[in-house]
N, C-alpha and C positions, 0 to 999 in steps of 0.2 A: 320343369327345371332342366336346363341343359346340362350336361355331362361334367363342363369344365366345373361349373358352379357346386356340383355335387362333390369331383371329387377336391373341392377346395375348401369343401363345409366341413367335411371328413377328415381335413389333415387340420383344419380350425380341431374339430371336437377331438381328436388325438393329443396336438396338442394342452389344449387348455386346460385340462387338468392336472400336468405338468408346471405350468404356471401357475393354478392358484394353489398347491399344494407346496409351493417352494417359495412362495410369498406370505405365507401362514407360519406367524411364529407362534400364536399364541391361540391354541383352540377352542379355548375355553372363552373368546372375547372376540369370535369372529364367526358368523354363521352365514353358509352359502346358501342359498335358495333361488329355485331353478322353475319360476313361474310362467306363464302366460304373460305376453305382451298387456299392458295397460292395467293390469291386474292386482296391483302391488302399489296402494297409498302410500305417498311418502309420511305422511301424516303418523300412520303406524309405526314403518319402521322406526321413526324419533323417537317415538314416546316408546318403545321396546329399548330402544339403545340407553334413554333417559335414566330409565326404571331397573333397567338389570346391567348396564354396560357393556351390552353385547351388541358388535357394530354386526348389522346383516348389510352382504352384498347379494345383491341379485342379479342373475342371468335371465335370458325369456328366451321364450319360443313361440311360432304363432301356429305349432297343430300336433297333436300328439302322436303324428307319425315323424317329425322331427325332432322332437323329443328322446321317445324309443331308439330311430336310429343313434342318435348321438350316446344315448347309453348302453346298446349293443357295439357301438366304434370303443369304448372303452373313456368315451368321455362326460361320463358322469360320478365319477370316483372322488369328486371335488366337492361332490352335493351333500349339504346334510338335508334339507326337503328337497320335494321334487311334490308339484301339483298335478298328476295326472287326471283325467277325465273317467268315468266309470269303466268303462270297459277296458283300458291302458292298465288301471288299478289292477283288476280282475286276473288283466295276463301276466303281471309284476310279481301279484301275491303266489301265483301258481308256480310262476319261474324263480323265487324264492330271491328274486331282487329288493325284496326291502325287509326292515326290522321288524319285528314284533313290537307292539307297542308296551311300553311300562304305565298302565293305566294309575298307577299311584301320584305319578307326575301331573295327572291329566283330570282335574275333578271338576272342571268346568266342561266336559261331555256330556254332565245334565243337561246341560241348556240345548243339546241336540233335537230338532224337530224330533218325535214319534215318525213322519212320516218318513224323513230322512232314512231312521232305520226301516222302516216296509221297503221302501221302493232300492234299497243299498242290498240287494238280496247276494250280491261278492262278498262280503266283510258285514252282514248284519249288527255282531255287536263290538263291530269298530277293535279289532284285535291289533290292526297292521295299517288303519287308515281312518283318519277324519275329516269328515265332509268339509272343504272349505268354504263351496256356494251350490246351491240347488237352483237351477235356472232352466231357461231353454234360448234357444236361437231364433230367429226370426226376422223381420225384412225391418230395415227403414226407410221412409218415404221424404223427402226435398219437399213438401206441401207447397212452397211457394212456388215451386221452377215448374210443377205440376201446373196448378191453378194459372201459370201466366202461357201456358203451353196449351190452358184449355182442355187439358188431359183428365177425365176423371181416374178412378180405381175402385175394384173394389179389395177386399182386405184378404185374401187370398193367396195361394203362391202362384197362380193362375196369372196374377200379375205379371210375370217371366216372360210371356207369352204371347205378351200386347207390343206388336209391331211396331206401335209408335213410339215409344221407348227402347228401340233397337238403339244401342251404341251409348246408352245412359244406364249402363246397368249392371252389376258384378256378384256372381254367387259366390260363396265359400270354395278355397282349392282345400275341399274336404270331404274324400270317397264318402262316407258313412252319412256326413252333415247333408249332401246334396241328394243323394240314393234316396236319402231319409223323408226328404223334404218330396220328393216324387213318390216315392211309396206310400207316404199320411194321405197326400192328393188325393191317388186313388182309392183308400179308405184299406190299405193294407198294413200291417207291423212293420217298424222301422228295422227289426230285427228277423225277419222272413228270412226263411233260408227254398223258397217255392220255386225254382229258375222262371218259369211260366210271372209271376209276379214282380219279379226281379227285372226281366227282357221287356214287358210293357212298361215298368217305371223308367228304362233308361230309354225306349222310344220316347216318352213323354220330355225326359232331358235333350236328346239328343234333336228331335224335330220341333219342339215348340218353346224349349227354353234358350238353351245355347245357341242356336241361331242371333239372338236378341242380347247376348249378352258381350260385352268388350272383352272381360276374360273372367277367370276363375282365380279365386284374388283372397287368401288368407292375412298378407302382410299389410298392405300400401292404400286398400279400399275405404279406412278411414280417412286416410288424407284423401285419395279422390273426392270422395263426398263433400269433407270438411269445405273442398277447393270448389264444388259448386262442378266438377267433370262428371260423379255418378249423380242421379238422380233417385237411383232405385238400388238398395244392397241387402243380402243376405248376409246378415251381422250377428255379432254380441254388440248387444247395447252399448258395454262400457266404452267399447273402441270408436265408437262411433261418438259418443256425446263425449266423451274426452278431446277428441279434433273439431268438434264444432263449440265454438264460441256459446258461453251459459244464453249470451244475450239472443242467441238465435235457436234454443232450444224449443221456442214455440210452432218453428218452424218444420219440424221434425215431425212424424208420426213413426213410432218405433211401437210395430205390433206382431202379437203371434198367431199365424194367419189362424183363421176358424177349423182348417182341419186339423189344427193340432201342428207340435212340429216336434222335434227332439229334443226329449229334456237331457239334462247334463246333470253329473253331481259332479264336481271336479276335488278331489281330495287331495289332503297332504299326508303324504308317507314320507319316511323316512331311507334312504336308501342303504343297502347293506356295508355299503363304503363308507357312510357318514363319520365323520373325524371331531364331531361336537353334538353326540346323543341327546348329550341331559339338557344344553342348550336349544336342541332341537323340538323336546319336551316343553322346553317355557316357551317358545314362541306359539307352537302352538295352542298350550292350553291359553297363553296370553290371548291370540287372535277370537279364542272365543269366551272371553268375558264379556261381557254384555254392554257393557259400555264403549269396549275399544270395534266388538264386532259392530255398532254401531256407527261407528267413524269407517267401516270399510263401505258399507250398504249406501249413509250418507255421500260419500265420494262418486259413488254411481247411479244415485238413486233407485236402489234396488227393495224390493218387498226383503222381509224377513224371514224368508222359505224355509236357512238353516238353521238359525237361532232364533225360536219365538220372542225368547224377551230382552233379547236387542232394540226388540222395535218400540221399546217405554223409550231409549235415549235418541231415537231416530227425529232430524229435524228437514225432513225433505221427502217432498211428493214422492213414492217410486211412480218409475216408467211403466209400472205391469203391476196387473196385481195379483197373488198367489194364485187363486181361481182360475185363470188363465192357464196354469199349468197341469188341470184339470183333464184337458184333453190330448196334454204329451205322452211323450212317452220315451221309457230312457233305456239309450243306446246302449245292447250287453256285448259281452265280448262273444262271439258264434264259433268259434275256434276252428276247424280245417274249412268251413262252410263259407270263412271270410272271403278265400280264389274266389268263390262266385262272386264278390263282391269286386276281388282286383281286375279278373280277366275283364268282367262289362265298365268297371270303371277307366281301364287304359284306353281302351277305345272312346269310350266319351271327352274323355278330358284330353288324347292325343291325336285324333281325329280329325280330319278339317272338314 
């Protein structure tokens, strides 16, 4: 991101919560939420506004270092949620940026996987955050543009690598997401703090991946794809089968390579600014009733990792299936140990 661009996202995030905080007459009938791109069925939001008369607007973002900065700029004071990723959550709950939760509002946190809480080891028993999806990352593949290219593959991140798909291909512009995804390769923790482990993963990006790839691409890699320009991307599923047409979904392989990749929990807190708590409350215990959590899942075709028994009202294949996440593993917060991760990441990602 160039400079001008930065500092004009900054005086956006300054800003806007200026704007939505002077446009809100009525707090009790207006809920902000500050989600991930693609993330947020409209579907949902009706039937919450339907039910309780509580209109939500939502913001996005596409990585939870753009997030953080915009709520360190002073422009998240507008949010009543905010969907951070595990380890964002992690450094929230410690820098005393969000609520405590009022679990009395909240009785549909039975439906929470068991496993949910194991592997949530920040917030085990959900005091200041609830899981909103348990997933991982992973590549998707254009099968047709492959197959008429004569191209085989195998299901790997190793894929990165294969010269002949130079200029057809886009990782995540995401330190942790991309380190991650070279560190599982060589059969190391996505959360290694080892320098030695660390300097061969970014060789591994820097001479056999990046070479081969157009850029590194958190916003606009869906619609490249959708558009038939990538071939090959390091995705979340939803953004990717959200820009490709239902009727071309066959043509998609959306996998999570064999060594494993980085799982996510991505939760909803409540931030300590929020201007509509108790509505903040009903949406979320609403998101996890079992029938509405299943209108989210359905919308992506996703497995039912965070709510077991969403998956009785579920009416669509998922793309993956639980088992799979079997050999991830989820990104923690490392806290001073992260430098190691920025210094080698500015040079990979600012390097030519």
């Amino acid at each position: 991101m160039n400079i001008r661009n930065t500092l004009f996202k900054a005086a956006i995030a300054v800003l806007l919560p200026l704007s939505v905080l002077s446009c809100s007459k009525d707090d009790s009938k207006t809920l902000h939420l500050y989600n991930w791109t693609y993330y947020t069925p409209d579907s949902i939001l009706e039937k919450f506004e339907e039910e309780t008369g509580i209109k939500v607007i939502v913001d996005n973002f596409s990585s939870n270092e753009e997030m953080f900065a915009k709520l360190q700029a002073g422009g998240g004071k507008g949010y009543d949620i905010i969907v951070p990723s595990a380890d964002y959550t992690s450094i929230m709950i410690k820098e005393g940026l969000v609520r405590k939760l009022d679990k009395s509002l909240l009785p549909n946190l039975v439906n929470i996987s068991p496993l949910v809480h194991e592997k949530a080891t920040y917030d085990p028993e959900m005091d200041y955050s609830v899981p909103y999806f348990m997933g991982s990352s992973g590549i998707a593949v254009n099968k047709k543009k492959l197959a008429e290219a004569g191209i085989g593959y195998d299901r790997s991140w190793m894929i990165f690598s294969d010269t002949r798909l130079s200029g057809k291909m886009s990782m995540l512009d995401d330190m942790r997401e991309v380190m991650g995804a070279a560190l599982r390769k060589l059969g190391y923790s996505v959360n290694t703090t080892d320098g030695t482990q660390l300097d061969e993963a970014s060789r591994l990006i820097e001479e056999q991946w990046k070479p081969n790839l157009v850029k590194f691409d958190a916003e606009s890699f869906a619609k490249s794809f959708g558009r038939g320009e990538f071939w090959v991307v390091h995705c979340y599923p939803e953004a990717v089968f959200e820009e490709v047409g239902e009727n071309n979904w066959k043509d998609i392989d959306f996998f999570i390579p064999e060594e494993g990749g980085c799982m996510y929990i991505d939760n909803m807190v409540i931030p300590e600014g929020a201007r509509n708590v108790e509505g903040a409350h009903a949406f979320i215990n609403f998101f996890h009733r079992p029938d509405v959590h299943a209108m989210f899942l359905d919308e992506f075709n996703f497995p039912a990792t965070t709510n077991p028994a969403a998956a009785g009202y579920t009416t669509t294949e998922p793309f993956f299936q639980p088992e799979e996440l079997d050999s991830c593993e989820l990104i923690m917060d490392i806290g001073a140990d992260l430098e190691k991760y920025n210094s080698r990441w500015q040079k990979i990602r600012y390097t030519k």
